[in-house]
C-alpha positions in Angstrom: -42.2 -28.1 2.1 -41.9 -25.6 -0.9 -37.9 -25.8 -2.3 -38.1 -22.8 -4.5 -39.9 -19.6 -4.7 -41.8 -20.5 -8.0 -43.4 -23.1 -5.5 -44.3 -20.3 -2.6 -45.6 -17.7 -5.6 -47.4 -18.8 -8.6 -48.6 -16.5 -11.0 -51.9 -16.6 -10.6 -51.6 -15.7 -6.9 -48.7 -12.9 -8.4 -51.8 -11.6 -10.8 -54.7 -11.1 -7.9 -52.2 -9.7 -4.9 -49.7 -7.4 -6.0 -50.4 -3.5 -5.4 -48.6 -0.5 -4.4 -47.3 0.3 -1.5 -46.7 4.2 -0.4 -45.2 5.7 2.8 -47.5 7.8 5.2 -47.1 11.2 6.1 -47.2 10.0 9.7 -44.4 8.0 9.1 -42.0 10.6 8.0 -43.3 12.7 10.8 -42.0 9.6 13.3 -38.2 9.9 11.7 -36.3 10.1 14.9 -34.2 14.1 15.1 -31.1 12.7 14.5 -31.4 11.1 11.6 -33.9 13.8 10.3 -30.6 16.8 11.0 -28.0 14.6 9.5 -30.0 13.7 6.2 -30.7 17.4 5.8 -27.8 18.8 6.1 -26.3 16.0 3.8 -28.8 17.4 1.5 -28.3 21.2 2.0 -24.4 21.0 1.0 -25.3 18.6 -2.4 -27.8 21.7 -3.3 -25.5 24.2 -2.4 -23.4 22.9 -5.7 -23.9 22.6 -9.1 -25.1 19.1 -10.6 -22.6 16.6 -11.5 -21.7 16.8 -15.7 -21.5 13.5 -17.2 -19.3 13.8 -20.4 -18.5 11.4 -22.8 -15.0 11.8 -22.7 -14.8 10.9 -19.8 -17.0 7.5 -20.1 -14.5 7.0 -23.1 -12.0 6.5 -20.3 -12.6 3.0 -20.2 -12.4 2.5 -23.2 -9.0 4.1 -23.7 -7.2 4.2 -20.9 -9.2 1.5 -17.8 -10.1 4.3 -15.8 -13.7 3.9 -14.7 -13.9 6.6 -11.3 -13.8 9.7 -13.9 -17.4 9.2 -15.3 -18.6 6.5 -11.9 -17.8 9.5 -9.5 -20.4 12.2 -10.8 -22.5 9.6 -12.4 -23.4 8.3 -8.7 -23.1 11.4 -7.2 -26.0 12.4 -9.6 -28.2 9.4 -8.0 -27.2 10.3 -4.4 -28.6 13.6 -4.8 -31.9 12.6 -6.1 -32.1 10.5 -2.9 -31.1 12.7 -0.6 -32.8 15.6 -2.3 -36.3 13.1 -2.5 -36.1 12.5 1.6 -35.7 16.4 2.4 -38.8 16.6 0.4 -40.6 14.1 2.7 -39.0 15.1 6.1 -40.0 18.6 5.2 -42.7 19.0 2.5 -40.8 21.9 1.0 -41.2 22.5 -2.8 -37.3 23.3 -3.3 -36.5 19.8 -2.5 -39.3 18.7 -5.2 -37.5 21.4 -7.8 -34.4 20.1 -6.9 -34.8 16.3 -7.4 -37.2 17.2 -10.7 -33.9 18.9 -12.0 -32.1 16.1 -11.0 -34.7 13.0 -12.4 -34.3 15.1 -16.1 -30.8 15.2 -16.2 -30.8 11.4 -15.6 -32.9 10.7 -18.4 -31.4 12.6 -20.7 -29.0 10.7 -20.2 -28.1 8.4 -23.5 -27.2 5.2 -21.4 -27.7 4.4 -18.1 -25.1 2.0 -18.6 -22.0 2.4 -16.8 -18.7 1.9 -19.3 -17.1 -1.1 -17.8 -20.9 -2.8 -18.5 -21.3 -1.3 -21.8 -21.7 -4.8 -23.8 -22.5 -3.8 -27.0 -20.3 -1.1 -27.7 -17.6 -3.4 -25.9 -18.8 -5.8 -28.2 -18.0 -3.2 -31.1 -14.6 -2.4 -29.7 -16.0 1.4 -29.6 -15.7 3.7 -26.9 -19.3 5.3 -26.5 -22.7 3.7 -26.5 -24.9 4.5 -29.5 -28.4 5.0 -29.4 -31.1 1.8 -29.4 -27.9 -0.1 -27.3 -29.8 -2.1 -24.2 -27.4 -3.1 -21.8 -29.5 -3.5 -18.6 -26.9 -3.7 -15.9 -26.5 -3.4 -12.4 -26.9 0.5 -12.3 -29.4 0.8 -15.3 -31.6 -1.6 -13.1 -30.5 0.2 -10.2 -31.5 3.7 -11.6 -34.9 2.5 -12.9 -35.5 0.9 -9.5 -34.6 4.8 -7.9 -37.0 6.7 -10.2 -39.5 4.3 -9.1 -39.1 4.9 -5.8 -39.0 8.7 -5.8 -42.5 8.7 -8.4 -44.1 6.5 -5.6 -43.0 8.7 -3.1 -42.5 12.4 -3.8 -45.3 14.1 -5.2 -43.8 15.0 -8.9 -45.6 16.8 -11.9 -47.7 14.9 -14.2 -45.0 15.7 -17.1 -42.2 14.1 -14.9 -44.0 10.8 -14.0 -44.6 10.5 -17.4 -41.3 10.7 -18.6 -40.2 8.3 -15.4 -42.6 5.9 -16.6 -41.3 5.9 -20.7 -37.7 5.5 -19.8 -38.2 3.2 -17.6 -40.2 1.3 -19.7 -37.4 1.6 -22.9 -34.8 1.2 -20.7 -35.6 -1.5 -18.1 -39.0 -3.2 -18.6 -39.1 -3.6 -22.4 -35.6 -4.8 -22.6 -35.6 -7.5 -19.4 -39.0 -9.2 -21.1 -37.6 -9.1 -24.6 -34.3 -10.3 -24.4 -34.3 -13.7 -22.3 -30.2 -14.3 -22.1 -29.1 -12.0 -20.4 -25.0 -12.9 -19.1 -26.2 -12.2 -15.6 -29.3 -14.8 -16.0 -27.8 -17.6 -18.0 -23.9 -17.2 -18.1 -22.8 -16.9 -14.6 -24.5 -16.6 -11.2 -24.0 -13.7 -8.9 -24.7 -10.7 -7.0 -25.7 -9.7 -10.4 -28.5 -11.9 -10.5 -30.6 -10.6 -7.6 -29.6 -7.0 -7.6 -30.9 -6.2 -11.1 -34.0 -8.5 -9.8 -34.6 -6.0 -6.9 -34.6 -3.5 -9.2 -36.8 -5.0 -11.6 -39.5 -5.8 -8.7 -39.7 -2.5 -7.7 -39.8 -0.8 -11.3 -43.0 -3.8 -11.6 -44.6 -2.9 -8.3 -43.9 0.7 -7.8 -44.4 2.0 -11.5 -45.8 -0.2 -13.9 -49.2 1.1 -14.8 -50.3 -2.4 -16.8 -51.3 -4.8 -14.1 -50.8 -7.8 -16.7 -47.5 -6.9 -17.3 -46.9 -5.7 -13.4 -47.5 -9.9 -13.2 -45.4 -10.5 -16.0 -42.0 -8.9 -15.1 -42.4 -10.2 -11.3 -43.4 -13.6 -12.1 -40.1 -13.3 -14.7 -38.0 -12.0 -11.3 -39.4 -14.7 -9.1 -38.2 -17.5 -12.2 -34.4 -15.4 -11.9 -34.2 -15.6 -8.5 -35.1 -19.4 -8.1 -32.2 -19.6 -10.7 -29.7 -17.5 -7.7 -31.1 -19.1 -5.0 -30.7 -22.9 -6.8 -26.7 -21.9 -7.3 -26.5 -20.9 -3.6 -25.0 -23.4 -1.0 -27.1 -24.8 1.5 -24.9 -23.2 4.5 -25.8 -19.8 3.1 -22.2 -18.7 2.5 -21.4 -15.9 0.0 -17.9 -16.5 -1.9 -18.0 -13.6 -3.2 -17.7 -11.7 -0.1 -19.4 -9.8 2.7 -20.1 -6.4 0.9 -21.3 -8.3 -2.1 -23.9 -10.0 0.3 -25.7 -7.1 0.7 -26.0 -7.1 -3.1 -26.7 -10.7 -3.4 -28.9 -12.3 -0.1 -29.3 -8.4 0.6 -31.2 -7.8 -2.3 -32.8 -10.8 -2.9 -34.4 -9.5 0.3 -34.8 -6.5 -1.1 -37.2 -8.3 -3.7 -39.3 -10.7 -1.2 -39.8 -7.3 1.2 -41.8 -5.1 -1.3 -44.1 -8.1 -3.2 -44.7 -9.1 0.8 -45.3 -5.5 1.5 -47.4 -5.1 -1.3 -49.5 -7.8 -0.9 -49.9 -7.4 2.4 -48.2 -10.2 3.5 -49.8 -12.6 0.9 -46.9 -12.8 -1.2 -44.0 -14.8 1.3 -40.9 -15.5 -0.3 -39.3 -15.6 2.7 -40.2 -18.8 3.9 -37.6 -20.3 1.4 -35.5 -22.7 3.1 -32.2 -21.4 2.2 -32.7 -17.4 3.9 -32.4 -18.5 7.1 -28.7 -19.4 6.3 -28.4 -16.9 3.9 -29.8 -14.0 6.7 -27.4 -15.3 9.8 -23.7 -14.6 7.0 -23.7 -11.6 7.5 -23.6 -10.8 11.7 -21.0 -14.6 11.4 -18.3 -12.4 9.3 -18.8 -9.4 11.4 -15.8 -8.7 13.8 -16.3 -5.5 15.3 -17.6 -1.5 14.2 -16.8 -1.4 10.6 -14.9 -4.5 10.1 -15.5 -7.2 8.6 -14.2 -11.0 7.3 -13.2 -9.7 4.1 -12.5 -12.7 1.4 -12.6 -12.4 -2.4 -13.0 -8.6 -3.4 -14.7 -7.4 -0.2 -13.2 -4.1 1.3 -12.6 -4.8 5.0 -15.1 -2.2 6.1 -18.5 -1.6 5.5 -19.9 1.7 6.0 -23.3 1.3 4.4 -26.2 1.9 7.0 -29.1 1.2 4.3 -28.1 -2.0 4.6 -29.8 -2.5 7.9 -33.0 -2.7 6.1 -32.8 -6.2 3.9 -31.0 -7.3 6.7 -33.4 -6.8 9.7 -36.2 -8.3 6.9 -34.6 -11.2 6.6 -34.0 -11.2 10.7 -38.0 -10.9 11.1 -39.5 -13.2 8.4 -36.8 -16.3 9.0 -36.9 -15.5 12.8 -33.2 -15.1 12.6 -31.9 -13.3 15.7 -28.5 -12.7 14.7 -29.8 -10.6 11.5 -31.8 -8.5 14.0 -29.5 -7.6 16.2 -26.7 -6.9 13.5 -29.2 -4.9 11.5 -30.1 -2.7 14.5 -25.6 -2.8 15.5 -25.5 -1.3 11.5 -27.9 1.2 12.2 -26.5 2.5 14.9 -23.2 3.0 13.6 -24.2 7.2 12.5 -22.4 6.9 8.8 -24.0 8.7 6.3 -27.2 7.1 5.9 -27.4 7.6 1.7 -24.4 5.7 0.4 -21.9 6.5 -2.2 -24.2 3.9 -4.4 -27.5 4.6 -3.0 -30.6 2.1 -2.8 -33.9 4.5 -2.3 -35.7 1.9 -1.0 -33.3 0.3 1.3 -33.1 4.4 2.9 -36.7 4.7 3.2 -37.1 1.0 4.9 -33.9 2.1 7.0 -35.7 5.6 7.7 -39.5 4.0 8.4 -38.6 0.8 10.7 -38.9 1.8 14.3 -37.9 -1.7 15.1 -34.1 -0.7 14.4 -33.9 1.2 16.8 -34.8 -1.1 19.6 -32.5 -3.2 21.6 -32.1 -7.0 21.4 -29.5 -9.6 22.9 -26.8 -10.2 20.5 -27.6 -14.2 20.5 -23.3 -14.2 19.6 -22.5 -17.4 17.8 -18.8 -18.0 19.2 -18.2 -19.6 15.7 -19.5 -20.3 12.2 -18.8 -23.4 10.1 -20.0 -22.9 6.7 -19.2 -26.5 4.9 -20.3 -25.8 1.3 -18.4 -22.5 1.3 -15.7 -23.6 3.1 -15.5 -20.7 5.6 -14.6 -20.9 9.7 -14.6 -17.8 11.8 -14.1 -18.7 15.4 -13.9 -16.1 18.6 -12.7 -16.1 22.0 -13.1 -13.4 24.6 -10.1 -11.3 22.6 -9.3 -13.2 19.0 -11.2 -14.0 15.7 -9.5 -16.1 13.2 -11.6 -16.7 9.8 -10.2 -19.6 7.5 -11.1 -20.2 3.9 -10.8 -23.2 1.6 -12.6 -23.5 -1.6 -11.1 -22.6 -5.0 -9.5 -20.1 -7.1 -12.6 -19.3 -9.9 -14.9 -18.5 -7.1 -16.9 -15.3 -8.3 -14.7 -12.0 -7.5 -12.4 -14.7 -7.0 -8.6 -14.1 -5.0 -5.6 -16.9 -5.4 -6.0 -17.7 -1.6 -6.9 -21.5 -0.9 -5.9 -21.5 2.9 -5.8 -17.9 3.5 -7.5 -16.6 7.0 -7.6 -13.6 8.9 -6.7 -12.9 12.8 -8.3 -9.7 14.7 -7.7 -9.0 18.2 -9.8 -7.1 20.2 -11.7 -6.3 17.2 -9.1 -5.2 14.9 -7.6 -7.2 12.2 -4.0 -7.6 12.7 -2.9 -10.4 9.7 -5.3 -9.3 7.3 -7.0 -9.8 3.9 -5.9 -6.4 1.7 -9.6 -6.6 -0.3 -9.4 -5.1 -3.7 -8.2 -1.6 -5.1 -10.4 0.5 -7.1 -12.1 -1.6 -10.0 -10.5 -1.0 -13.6 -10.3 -2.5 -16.8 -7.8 -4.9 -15.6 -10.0 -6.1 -12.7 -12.1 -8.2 -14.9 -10.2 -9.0 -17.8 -7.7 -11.7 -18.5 -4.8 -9.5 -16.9 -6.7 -9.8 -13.1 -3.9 -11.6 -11.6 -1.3 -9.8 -12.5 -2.9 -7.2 -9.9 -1.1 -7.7 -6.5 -4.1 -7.9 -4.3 -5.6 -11.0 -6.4 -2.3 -13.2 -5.8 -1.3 -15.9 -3.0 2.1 -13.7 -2.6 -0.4 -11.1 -0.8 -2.4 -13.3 0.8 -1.4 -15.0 4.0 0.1 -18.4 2.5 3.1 -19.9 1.5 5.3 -20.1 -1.8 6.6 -23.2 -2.7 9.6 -23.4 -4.7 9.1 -20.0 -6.2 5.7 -21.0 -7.1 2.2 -19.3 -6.1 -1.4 -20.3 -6.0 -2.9 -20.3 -10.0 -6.5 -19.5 -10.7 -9.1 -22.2 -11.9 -11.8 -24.1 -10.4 -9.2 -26.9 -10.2 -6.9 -25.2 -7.5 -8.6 -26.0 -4.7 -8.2 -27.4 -1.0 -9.1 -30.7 -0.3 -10.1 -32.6 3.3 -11.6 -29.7 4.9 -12.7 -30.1 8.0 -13.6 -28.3 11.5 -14.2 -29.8 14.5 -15.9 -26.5 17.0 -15.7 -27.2 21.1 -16.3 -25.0 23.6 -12.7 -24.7 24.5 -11.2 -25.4 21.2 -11.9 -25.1 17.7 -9.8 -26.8 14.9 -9.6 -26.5 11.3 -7.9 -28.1 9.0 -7.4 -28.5 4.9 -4.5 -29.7 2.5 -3.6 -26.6 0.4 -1.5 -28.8 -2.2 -4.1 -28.9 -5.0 -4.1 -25.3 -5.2 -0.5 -25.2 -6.4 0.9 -25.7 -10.0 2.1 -29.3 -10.2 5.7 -28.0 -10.6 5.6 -26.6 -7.3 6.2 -30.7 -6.5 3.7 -31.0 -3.4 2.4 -34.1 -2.6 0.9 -32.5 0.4 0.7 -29.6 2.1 -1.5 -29.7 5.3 -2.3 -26.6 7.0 -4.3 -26.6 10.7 -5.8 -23.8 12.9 -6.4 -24.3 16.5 -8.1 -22.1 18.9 -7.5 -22.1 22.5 -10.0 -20.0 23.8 -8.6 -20.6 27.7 -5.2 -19.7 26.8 -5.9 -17.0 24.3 -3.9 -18.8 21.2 -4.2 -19.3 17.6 -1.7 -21.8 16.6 -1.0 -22.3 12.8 0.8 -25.8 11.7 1.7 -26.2 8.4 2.8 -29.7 7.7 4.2 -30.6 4.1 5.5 -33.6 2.2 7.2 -32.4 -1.4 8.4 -35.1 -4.4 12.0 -33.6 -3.2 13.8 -31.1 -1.1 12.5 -27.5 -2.5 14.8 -24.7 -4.2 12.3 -22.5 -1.4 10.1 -22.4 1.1 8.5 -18.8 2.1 5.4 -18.1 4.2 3.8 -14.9 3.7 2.0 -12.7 6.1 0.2 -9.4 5.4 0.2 -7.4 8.7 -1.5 -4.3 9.9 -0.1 -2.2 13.0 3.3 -0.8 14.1 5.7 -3.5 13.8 8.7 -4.5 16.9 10.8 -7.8 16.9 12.5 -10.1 19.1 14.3 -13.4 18.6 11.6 -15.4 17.5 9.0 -13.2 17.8 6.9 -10.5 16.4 4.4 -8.2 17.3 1.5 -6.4 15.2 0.7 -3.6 17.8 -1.3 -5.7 20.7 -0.8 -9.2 18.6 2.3 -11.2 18.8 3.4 -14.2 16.4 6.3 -16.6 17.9 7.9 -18.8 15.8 11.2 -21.0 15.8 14.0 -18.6 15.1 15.9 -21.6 14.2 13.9 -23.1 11.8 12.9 -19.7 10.2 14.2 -16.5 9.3 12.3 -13.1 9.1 12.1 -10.2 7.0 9.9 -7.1 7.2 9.0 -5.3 3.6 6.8 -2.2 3.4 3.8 -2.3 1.2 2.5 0.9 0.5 -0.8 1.6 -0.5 -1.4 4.4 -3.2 -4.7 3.2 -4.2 -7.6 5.3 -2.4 -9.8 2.1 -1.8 -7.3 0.5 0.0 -5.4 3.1 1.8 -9.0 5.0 3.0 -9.3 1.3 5.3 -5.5 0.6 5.9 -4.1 3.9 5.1 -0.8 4.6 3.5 1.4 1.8 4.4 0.8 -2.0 5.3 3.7 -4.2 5.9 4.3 -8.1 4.8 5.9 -10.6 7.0 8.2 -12.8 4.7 9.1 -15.9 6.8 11.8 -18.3 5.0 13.3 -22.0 6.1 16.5 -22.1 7.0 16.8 -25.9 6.1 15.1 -27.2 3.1 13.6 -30.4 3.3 11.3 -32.6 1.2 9.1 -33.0 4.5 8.6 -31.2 7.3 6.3 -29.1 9.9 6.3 -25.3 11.1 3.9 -24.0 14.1 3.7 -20.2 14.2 2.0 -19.2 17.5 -0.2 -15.9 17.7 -1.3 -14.2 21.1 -2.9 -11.1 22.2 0.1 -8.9 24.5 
């Protein structure tokens, strides 16, 4: 069987199969009313207002200051018009809507980077605060914006003098720089969502734009090598670590990729018939819990909100025969957000738009619960809970301090939650990360042992991980110890999670053995609803946790929220559970018990 893609597309079947693909008029005319209204009127209020000024001061920002949403906000909302703009003119064949995204695709390449600042290597590299001229920095969004130019010259019917221009800046931009410069960070330094996303983009600049079918070869045959190098890096269970929204930018896209050479080639070019998609296409419906939310680990926001996404998903559901995909891409779909993102995918609108499939029904096939042994993931579910349970490491990409952590929703609402991560700034990727609240064990739902929190490294870790999945029970256990400096002084520090679907319980044990009788012991627990107590119990709106009074004592502290990333999902105010022993000993065991009223 063929291990890697190089194996399932060689060049010379690359060279004599790939064409380009186009949309009918047909199918535009088959885009069901209610998606046809909402995308128009998204459209009509974005031409109703000026288009977004990108100034340098304001990408200087970073440099200065960290802040990255001044220039980010109008440099996306630049991109989501064009997409929006570009599917009014196919729903309606109206020349305004070509004026309007032809106004749009100039300003864009005018445009002296497409480079957003925090990805700005070589003027980073300078220590200045703008980009110069001749810089080529091919990054997530100057891929990403080649790939939506691509798009929109395949698909809306744009002046000779436009394409042209598409095709040259493209060309100095993307193509030129990805074939001439063969070490990029993203390909050779670390492996990530980076990796396949710029890939995506790539294939469809190749596919949809290049004129030169030698070099059309070229560039794919260079993204097929890339993402053998992703897909080599990527556990055999299919697990992301860094996340379910950066799934959609990492399996997502690599779908993304193996969709359009497979749609080009008329189904001669099959990627998907690598081993690891099937795992890779069932991750995302196992860390769904209900609507919007989701199992929300490392820097993923707790809800996703991105429709679009439907599309990779529901490819990978069809070509790996993956039901759960299916019937989560058609659950997304369904959802009625807007349909074109804040950080919009063209194709991944048009796929979303143009696949009748998504809008039939199929069984949810349900998995009751995922075991993900590479990645070191459970999520289990009964009739009314969830409970998801990490292990692995602290230098896991978009990494958190939280060896041990896990999340419990009832009736499909996370009660002791995962925060995510606050809007990205210079400090989210520098040296300084962990000195950000949401990246530290204190915020996670774990303990602190004699004043001490989890570190980051590869080498804090858990150890022993295991699950053992029934039909009435499911356990999980792991020793947290490792993932603690060694002057916190544990020998051992066993944590387990049981399930009892019958009886509707989570019960949490934490068993410990320290070199001596601690200075502290405090468990932490981050907590979402309206808060009551009672002697040995609390309850999280329509969750309760019991716990020996006796044995522990509780305090309630407020955590607001100021940042908008977090407070759009939790809103202004979450509250942290601080749970502390009364008696300090070197060994000892604590059960906290968690119900739904």
């Amino acid at each position: 069987m063929a291990q890697t893609l190089r194996d399932l597309l060689p060049e010379e079947l690359l060279a004599r199969s790939l064409d380009k693909p186009f949309a009918t008029v047909p199918a535009w005319d088959s885009v069901p009313a209610a998606d046809r209204t909402a995308l128009l009127a998204d459209a009509e209020s974005q031409l109703a207002t000026p288009w977004p000024v990108l100034l340098a001061s304001d990408y200087a920002r970073f440099h200065h200051d960290g802040d990255r949403e001044r220039y980010e906000t109008p440099y996306f909302a630049r991109r989501r018009r064009i997409v929006t703009s570009a599917v009014a003119a196919l729903l309606t064949g109206e020349q305004r809507w070509v004026a309007d995204v032809t106004d749009g695709i100039w300003l864009v390449c005018d445009e002296l980077t497409w480079t957003i600042p925090a990805h700005a290597t070589s003027a980073i590299a300078r220590g200045e605060a703008l980009p110069r001229p001749g810089d080529r920095d091919l990054d997530l969004f100057c891929a990403e914006t080649g790939g939506l130019l691509a798009w929109v010259d395949a698909l809306v019917g744009l002046d000779a003098g436009t394409r042209d221009r598409i095709a040259t800046e493209v060309d100095r931009r993307v193509l030129t720089p990805f074939l001439e410069i063969r070490d990029w960070p993203w390909l050779t330094g670390f492996t990530n969502n980076w990796n396949p996303w710029i890939h995506s983009n790539l294939t469809a600049c190749a596919v949809l734009l290049e004129r030169d079918p030698a070099q059309r070869t070229e560039v794919v045959s260079r993204v097929i090598d890339g993402l053998d190098v992703f897909l080599d890096s990527y556990p055999d269970d299919g697990g992301c670590d860094e996340g379910a929204s950066y799934w959609t930018r990492a399996g997502g896209a690599v779908a993304d990729s193996l969709a359009l050479l497979y749609d080009a080639s008329g189904g001669t070019l099959d990627g998907f018939r690598h081993p690891k998609l099937r795992p890779i296409a069932s991750y995302l419906p196992a860390m769904h819990i209900d609507g919007l939310w989701y199992v929300n680990f490392a820097d993923c926001p707790a809800q996703l909100d991105d429709p679009s996404v439907a599309y990779p998903l529901y490819r990978l559901g069809v070509h790996t025969d993956e039901p759960s995909a299916r019937h989560h891409a058609r659950a997304i779909k369904r959802r009625g957000d807007p349909l074109v993102a804040r950080i919009p995918s063209m194709g991944r609108v048009v796929g979303t738009l143009l696949t009748p499939a998504l809008r039939a029904d199929e069984e949810d096939p349900g998995a009751r619960a995922t075991w993900l042994p590479d990645t070191e993931v459970l999520v289990a579910r009964s009739e009314r809970l969830l409970l998801a349970l990490k292990g692995g490491h602290n230098d896991e990409s978009h990494n958190h301090n939280d060896v041990g952590s896990f999340v419990i929703a009832v009736d499909g609402v996370p009660r002791i939650v995962d925060l995510g991560v606050g809007s990205y700034t210079r400090q989210t990727f520098s040296a300084e990360r962990y000195q950000i609240f949401t990246m530290q064990s204190d915020y996670h739902n774990l303990p602190k042992v004699n004043g001490l929190s989890q570190l980051p490294g590869p080498e804090f870790r858990a150890t022993g991980m295991s699950a053992g999945i029934g039909d009435e029970r499911v356990r999980c256990e792991l020793d947290l110890a490792r993932a603690y400096p060694a002057e916190a002084g544990i020998r051992s520090w066993r944590r387990e999670l049981v399930m009892d679907r019958p009886a509707e319980l989570i019960e949490l044990t934490d068993t410990w053995e320290l070199q001596e009788a601690p200075s502290s012991l405090v468990w932490h627990l981050v907590v979402n609803g309206p808060i009551t107590t009672s002697d040995g119990t609390v309850q999280i709106g329509d969750l309760s946790i019991s716990y020996d009074a006796g044995e522990v004592a509780l305090t309630i502290e407020p955590l607001p929220l100021t940042d908008p990333r977090l407070s759009a999902i939790w809103g202004d105010r979450l509250n942290r559970l601080v749970l502390s022993a009364r008696t300090l000993t070197a060994t000892g065991t604590t059960t906290f018990t968690v119900r739904p009223s």
